[in-house]
N, C-alpha and C positions, 0 to 999 in steps of 0.2 A: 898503348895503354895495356896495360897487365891488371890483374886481381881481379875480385866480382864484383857483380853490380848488386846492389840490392835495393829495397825499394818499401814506403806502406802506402799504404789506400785505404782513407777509413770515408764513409759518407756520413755528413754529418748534418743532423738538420739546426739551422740555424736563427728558425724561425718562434725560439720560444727557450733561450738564452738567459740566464739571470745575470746581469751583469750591476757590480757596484760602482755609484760616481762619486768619486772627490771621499772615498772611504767613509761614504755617509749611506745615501737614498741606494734603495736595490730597485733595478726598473728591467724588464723585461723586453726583446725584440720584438718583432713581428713579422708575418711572412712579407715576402719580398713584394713586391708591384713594379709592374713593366711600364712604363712611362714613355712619352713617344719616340725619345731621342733611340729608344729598343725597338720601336718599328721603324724610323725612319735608315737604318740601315748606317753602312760606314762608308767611307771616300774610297774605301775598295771594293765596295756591293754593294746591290741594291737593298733597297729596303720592304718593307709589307707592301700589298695593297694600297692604294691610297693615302700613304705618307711620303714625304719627299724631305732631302733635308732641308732646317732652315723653317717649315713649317712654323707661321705665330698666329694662325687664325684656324678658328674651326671650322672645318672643311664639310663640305656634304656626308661624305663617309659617320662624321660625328653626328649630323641631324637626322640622317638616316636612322639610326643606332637609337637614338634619342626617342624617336618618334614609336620602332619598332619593339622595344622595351619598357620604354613610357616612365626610362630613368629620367626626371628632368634633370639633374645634379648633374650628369654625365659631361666630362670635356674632353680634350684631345687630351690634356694630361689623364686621363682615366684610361685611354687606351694601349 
């Protein structure tokens, strides 16, 4: 390989976006949320505490949480 390398890097936040649909309604992102398949890890590592993959029921970890913050709304999809 010969010549340069060159490169950008901008950070951008993505959580408040005006995007238009179908060149009509303008509707806005929001910030992201971690959902459990982001704690249960991938088939090359482990995952959080308390998630495993595969996970379909709410686990103690979740009623713990529940109890300790007095969310009732709270699921395993919330964490």
């Amino acid at each position: 390989m010969t010549g340069k390398v060159n490169y950008r890097h901008v950070y951008q936040n993505f959580s408040e976006i005006e995007v238009e649909l179908s060149g009509k309604t303008k509707v806005r992102t929001c910030p992201a949320a971690l959902g459990p398949g982001f704690a249960a890890g991938t088939t090359d590592g482990p995952g959080m505490f308390g998630f495993q993959q595969g996970d379909t029921e709410v686990r103690t970890l979740v009623s713990f949480l529940k109890m300790f913050t007095g969310y009732s709304r709270l699921s395993l999809n919330d964490i």
